[in-house]
Structure formats: structure tokens, C-alpha cells
N, CA and C atoms as an extended XYZ file, in Angstrom:
417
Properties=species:S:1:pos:R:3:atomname:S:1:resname:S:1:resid:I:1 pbc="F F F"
N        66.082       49.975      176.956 N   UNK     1
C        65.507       51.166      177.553 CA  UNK     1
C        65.766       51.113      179.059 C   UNK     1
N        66.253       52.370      179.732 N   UNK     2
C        66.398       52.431      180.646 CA  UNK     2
C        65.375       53.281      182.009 C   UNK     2
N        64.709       52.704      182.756 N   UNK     3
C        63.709       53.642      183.278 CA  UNK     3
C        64.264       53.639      184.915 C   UNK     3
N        63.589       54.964      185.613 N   UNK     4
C        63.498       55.061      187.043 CA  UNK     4
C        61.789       55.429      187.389 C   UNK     4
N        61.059       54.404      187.889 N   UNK     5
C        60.144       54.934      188.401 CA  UNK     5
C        60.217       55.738      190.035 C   UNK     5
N        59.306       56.076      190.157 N   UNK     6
C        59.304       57.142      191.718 CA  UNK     6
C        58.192       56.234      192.544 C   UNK     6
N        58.565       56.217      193.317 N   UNK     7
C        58.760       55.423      194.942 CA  UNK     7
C        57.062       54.941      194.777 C   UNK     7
N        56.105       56.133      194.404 N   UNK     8
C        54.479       55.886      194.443 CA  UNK     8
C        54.511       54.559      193.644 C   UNK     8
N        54.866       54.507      192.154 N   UNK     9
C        54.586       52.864      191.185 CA  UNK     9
C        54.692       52.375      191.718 C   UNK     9
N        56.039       52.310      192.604 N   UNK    10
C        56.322       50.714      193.238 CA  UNK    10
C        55.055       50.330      194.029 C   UNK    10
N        54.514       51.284      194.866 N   UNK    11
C        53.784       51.244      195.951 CA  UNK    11
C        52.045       51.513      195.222 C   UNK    11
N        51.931       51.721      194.214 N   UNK    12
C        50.437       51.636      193.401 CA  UNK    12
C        50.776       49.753      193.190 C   UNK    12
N        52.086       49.487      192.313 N   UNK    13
C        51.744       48.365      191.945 CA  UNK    13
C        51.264       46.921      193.143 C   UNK    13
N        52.097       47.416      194.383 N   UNK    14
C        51.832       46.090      195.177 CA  UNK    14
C        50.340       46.210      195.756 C   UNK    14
N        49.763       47.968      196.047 N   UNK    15
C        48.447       47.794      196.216 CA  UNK    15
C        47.107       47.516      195.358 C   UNK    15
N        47.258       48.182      193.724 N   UNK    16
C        46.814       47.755      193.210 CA  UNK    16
C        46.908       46.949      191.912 C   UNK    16
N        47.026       45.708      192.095 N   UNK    17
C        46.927       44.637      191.232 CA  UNK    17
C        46.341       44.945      189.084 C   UNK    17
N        46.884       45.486      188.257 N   UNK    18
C        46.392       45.230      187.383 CA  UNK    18
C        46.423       46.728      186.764 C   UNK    18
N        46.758       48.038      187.607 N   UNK    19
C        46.477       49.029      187.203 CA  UNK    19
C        47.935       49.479      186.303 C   UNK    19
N        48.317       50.578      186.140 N   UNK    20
C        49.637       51.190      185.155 CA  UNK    20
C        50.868       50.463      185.767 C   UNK    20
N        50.773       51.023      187.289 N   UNK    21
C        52.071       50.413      187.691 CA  UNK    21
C        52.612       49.122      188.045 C   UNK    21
N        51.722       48.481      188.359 N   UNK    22
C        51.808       46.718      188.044 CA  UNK    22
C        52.219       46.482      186.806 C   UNK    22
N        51.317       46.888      185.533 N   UNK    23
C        51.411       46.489      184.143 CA  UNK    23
C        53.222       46.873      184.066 C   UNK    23
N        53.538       48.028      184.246 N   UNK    24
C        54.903       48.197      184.032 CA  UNK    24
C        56.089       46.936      185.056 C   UNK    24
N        55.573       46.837      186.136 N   UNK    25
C        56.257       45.532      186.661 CA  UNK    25
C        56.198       44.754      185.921 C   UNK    25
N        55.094       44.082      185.648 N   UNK    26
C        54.904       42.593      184.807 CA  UNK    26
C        55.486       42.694      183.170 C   UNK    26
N        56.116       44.108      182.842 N   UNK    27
C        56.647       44.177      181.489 CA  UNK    27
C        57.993       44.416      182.062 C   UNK    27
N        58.287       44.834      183.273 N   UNK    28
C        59.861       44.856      183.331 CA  UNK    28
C        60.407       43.696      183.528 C   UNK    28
N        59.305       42.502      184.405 N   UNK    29
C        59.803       41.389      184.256 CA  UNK    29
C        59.869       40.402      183.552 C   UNK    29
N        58.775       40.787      182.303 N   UNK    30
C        59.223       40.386      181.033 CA  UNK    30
C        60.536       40.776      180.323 C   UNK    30
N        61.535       41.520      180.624 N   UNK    31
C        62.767       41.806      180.146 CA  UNK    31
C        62.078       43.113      178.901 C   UNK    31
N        60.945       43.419      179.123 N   UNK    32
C        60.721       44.587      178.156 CA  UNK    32
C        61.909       45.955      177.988 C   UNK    32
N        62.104       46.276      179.631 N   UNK    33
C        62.841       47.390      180.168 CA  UNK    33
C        63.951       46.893      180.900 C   UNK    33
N        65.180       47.893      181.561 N   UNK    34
C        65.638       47.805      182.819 CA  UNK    34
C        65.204       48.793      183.454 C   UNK    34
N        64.969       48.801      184.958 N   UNK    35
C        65.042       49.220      186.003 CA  UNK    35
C        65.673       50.109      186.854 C   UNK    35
N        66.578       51.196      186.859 N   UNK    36
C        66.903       51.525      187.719 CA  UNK    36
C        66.589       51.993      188.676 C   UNK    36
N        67.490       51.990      190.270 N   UNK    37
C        66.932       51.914      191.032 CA  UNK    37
C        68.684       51.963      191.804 C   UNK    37
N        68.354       53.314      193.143 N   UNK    38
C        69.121       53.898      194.019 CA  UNK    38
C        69.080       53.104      195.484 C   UNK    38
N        70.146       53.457      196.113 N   UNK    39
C        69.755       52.748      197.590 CA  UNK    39
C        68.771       53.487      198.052 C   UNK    39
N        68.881       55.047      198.196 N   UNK    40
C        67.730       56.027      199.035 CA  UNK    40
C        66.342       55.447      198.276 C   UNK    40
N        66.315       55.335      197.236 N   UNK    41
C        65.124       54.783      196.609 CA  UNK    41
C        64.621       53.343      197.222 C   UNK    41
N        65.405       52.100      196.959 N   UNK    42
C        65.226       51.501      197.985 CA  UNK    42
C        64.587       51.712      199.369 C   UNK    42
N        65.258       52.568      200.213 N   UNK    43
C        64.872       52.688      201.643 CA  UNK    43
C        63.505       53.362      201.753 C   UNK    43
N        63.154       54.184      200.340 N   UNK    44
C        62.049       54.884      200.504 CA  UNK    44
C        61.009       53.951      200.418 C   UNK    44
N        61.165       52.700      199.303 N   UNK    45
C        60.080       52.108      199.114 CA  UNK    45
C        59.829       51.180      200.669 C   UNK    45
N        61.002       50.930      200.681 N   UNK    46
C        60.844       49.804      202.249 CA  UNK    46
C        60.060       50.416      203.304 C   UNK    46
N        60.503       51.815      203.762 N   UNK    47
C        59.443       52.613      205.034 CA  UNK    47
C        58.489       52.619      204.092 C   UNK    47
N        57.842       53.036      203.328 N   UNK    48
C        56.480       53.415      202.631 CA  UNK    48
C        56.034       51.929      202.876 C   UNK    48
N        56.330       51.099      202.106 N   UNK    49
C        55.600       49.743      202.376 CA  UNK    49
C        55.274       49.181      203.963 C   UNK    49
N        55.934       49.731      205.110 N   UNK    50
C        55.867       48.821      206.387 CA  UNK    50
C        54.777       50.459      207.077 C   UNK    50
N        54.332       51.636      206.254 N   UNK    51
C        53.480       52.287      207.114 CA  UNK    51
C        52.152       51.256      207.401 C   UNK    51
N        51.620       51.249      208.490 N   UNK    52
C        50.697       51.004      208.930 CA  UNK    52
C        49.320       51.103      207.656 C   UNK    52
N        49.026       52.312      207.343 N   UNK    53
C        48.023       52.563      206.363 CA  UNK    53
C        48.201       51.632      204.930 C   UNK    53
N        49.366       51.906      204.856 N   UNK    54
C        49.739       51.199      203.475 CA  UNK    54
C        49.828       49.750      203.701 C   UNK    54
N        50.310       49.121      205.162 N   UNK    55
C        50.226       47.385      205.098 CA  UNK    55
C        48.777       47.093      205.032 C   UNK    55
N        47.790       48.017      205.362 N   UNK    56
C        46.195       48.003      205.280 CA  UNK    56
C        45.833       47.758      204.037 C   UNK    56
N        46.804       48.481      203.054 N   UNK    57
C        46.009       47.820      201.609 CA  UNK    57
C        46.735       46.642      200.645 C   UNK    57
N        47.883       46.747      201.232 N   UNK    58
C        48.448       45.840      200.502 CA  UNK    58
C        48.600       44.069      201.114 C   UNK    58
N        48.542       43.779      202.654 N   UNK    59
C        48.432       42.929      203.341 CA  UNK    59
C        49.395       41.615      203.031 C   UNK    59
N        50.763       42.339      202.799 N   UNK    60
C        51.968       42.263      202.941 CA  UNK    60
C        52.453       41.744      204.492 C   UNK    60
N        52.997       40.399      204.660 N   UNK    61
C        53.893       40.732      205.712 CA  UNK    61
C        55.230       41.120      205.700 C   UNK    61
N        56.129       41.116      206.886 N   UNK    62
C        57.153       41.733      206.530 CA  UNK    62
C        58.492       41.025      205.873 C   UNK    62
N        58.135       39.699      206.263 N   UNK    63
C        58.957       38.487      204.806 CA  UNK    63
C        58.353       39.465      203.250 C   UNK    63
N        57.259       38.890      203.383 N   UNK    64
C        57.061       39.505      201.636 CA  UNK    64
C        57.642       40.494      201.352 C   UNK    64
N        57.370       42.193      202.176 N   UNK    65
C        58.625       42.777      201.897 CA  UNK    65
C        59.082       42.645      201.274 C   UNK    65
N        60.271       42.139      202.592 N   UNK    66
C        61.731       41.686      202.555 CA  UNK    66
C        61.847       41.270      201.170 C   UNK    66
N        60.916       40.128      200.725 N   UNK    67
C        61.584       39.718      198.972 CA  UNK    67
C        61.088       40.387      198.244 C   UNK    67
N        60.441       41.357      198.125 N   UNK    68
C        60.180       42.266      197.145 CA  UNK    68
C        61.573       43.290      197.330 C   UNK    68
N        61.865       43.793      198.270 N   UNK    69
C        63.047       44.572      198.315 CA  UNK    69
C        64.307       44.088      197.594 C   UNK    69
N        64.618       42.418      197.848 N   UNK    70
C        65.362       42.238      197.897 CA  UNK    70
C        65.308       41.345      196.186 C   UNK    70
N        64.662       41.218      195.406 N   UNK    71
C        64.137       41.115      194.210 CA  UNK    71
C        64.289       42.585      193.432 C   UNK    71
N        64.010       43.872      194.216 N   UNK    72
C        64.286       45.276      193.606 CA  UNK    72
C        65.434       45.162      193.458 C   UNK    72
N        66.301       44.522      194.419 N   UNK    73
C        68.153       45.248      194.774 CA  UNK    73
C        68.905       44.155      193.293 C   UNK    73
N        68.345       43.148      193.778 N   UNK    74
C        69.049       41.951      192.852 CA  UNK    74
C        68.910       41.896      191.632 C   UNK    74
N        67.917       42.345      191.060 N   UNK    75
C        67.480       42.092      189.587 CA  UNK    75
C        67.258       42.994      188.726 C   UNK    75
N        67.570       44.778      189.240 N   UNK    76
C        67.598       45.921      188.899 CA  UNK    76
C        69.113       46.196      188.056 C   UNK    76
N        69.286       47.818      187.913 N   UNK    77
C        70.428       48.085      187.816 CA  UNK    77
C        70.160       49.004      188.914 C   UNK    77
N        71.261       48.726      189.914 N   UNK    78
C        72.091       49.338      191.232 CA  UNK    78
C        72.600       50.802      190.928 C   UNK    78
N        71.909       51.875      191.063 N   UNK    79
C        73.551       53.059      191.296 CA  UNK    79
C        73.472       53.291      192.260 C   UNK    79
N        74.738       54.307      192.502 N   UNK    80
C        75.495       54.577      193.775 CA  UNK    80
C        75.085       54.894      194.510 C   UNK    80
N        73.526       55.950      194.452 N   UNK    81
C        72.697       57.184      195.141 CA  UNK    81
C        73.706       57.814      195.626 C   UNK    81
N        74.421       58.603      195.310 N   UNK    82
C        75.785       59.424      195.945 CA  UNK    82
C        75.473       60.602      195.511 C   UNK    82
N        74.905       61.160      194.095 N   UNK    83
C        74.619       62.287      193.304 CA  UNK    83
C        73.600       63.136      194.358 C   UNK    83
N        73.958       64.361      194.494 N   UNK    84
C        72.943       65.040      195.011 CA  UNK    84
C        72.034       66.236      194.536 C   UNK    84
N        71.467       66.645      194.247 N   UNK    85
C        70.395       67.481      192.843 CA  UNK    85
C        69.705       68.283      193.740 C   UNK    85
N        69.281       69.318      193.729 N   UNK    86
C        68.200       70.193      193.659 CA  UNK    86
C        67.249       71.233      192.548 C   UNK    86
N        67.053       70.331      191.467 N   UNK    87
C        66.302       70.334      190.855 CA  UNK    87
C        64.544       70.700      191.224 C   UNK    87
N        64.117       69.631      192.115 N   UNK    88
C        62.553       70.103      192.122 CA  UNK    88
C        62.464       70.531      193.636 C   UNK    88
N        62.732       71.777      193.127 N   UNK    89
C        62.152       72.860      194.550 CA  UNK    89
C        61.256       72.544      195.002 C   UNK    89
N        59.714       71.823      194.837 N   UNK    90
C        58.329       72.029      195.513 CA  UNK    90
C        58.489       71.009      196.434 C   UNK    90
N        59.481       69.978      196.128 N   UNK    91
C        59.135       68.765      196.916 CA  UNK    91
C        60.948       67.989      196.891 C   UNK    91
N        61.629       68.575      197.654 N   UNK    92
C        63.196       68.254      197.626 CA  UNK    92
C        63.244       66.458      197.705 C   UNK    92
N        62.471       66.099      198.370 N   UNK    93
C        62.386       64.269      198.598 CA  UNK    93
C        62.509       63.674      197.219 C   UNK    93
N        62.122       64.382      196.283 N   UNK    94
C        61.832       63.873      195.001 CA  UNK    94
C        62.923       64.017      193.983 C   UNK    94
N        64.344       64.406      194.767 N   UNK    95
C        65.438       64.679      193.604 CA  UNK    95
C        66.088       63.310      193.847 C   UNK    95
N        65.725       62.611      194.619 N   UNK    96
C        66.503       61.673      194.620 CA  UNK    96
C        65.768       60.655      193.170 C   UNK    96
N        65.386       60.907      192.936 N   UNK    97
C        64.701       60.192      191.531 CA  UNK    97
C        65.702       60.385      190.449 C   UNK    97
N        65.231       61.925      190.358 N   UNK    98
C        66.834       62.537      188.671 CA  UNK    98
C        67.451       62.169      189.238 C   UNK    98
N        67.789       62.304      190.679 N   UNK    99
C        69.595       61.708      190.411 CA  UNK    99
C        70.096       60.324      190.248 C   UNK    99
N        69.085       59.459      190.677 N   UNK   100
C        69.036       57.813      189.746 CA  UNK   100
C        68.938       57.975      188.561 C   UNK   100
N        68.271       59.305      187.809 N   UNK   101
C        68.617       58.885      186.490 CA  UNK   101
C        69.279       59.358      186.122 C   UNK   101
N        70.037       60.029      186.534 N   UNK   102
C        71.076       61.090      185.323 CA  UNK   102
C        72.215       59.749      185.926 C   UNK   102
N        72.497       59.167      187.106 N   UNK   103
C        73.476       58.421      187.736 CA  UNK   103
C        73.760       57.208      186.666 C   UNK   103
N        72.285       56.787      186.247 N   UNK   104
C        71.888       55.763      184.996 CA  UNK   104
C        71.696       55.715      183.879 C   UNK   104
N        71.544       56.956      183.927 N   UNK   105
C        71.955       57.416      182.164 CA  UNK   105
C        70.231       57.016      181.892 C   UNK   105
N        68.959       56.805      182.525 N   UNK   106
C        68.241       56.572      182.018 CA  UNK   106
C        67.224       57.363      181.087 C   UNK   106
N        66.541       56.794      180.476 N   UNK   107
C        65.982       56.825      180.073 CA  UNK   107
C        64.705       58.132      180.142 C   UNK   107
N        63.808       57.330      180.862 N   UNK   108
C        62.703       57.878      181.126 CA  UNK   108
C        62.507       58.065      182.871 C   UNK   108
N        62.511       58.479      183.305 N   UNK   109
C        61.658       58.494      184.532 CA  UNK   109
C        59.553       58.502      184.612 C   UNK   109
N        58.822       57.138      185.371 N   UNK   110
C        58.084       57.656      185.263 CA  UNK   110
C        57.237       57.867      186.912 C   UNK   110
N        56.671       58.518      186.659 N   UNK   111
C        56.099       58.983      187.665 CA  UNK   111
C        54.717       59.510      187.803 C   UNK   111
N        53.948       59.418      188.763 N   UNK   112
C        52.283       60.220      188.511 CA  UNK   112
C        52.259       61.951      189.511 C   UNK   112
N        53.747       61.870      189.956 N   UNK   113
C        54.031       63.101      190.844 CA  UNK   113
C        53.735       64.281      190.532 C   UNK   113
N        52.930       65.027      191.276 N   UNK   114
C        52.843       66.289      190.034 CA  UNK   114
C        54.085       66.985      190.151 C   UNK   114
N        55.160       67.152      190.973 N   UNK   115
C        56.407       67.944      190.960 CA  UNK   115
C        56.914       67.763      190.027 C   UNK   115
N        57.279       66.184      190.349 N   UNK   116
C        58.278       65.237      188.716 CA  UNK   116
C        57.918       65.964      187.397 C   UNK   116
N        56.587       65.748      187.379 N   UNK   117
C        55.703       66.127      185.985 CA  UNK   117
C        55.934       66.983      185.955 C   UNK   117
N        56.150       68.527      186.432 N   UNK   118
C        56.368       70.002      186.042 CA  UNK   118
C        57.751       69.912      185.434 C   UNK   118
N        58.783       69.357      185.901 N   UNK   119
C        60.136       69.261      185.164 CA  UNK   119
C        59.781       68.948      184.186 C   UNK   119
N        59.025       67.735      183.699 N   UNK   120
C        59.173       67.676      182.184 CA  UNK   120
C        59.863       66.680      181.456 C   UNK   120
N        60.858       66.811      181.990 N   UNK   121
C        62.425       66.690      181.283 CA  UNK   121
C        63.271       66.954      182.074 C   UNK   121
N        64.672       66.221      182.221 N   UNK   122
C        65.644       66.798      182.814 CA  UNK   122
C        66.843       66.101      182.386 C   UNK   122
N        67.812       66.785      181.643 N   UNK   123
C        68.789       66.357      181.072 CA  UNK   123
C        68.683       65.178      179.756 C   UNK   123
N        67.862       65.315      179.133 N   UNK   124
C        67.264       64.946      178.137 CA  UNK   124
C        66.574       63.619      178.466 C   UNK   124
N        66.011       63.340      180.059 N   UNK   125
C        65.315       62.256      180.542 CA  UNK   125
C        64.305       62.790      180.304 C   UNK   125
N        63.292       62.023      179.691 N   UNK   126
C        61.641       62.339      179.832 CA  UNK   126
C        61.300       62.006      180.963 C   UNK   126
N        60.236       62.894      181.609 N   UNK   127
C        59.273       62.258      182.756 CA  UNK   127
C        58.045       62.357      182.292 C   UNK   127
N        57.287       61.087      182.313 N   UNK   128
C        56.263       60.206      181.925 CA  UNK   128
C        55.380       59.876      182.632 C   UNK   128
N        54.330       59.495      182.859 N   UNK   129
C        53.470       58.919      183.628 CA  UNK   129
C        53.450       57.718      183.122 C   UNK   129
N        52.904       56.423      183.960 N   UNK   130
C        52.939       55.297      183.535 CA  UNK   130
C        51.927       54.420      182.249 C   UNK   130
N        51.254       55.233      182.103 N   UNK   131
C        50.313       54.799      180.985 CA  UNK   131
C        51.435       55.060      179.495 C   UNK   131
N        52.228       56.096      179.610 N   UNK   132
C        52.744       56.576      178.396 CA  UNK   132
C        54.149       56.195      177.728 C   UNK   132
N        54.557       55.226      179.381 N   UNK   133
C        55.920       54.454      178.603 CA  UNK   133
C        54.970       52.933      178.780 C   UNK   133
N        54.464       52.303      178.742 N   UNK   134
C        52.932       51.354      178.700 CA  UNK   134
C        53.122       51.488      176.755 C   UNK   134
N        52.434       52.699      176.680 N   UNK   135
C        52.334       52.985      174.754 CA  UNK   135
C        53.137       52.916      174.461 C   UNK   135
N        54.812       53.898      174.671 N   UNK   136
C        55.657       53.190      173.813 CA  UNK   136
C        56.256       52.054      173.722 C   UNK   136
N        56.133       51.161      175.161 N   UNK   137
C        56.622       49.568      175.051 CA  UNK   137
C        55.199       49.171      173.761 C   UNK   137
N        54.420       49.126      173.899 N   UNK   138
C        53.480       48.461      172.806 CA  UNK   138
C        54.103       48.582      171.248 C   UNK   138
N        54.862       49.758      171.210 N   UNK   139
C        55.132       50.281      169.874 CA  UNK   139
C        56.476       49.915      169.164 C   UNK   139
């Protein structure tokens, strides 16, 4: 199975410990799933993680980061981020997601976005919230 989560999981899981988007880390690094994952995606999670507000909850320095980034880049599947989409009109920041997945052929995208979530679907990718690819790994 191939998934792209959106930039928030990454950034629920390092702040909160134990909730959907952690659980989906600790099953991707069980080899449950792969990962995909864009450079722009990358860069998004890296500024999001070093805002000020957000090092407040997560209490991260900027080594840790660094190996969390660099644990995303290495142990993922890599695409090109070259694809460019305008798909979700409400919130353009957020096409860079489909276009990791259509780039990856994945799977599912999941996400708690409400934009993501109005697509639905896109190109026969489901978009999911994280509790609901959670159920079908159980299954």
C-alpha cells in the first residue's frame, strides 16, 4: 500500500504522542505501508516544525529535526515534486499533496484537511483521514 499523508500528520504525530498520526508512523515503521513523500512536502514539514509555536509543543531541537527530516527523505519513497495540479481551489498549498500522489501512484492520501477531504478522491486515490487507513491496516 502506498500512502501520502499531508504536512498536518507529520506535525500532529511529533506533537502528539499516541494519537492517529503517530499510530500511522509507528505502523509505517513497522513496514505495514510505504510512504510517499515530495521534496516541497519535505520543505513544508521542515518550516512547520522550526515555527516558534510549534517548537513550543513539540520541544524538538533543531538536530532532532534535522533526523526526522532526514529519516523522512531516506526511508520513504522519493518523487520528483515536479507535477503541478490545481485541483483544490480553496487552499492551492494543498495540491502539492495529489501531486505526490498521482507522481506515486499512491494509494491513499490521508489527511484531517477539510479541503483534501472535499475532493474525496482524486484519480482513483482515496482521501482518508487517519483513523480510517488505521481500520483498514487492522483488516
Amino acid at each position: 500500500m502506498r500512502v501520502v499523508l499531508d504536512v498536518g500528520q507529520y506535525i500532529s504525530a511529533v506533537i502528539y504522542q499516541g494519537g492517529y498520526p503517530s499510530q500511522l508512523l509507528e505502523a509505517w515503521e513497522a513496514q505495514k505501508f510505504d510512504i510517499l513523500i515530495s521534496p516541497p512536502i519535505l520543505a513544508d514539514i521542515h518550516r512547520v516544525l522550526h515555527y516558534p509555536r510549534i517548537v513550543k509543543l513539540h520541544r524538538w531541537n533543531t538536530e532532532r529535526i534535522g533526523k526526522f527530516i532526514q529519516t523522512l527523505t531516506t526511508d520513504t519513497v522519493l518523487t520528483p515534486g515536479r507535477l503541478e495540479l490545481d485541483v483544490v481551489k480553496d487552499d492551492p498549498d494543498d495540491n502539492k499533496i495529489v501531486a505526490c500522489a498521482v507522481e506515486g501512484k499512491a494509494d491513499y492520501i490521508v489527511s484531517s484537511d477539510v479541503h483534501l477531504a472535499k475532493l474525496g478522491n482524486y484519480q482513483r486515490i482515496s482521501i482518508v483521514p487517519p483513523r480510517h487507513l488505521l481500520a483498514q491496516l487492522e483488516q
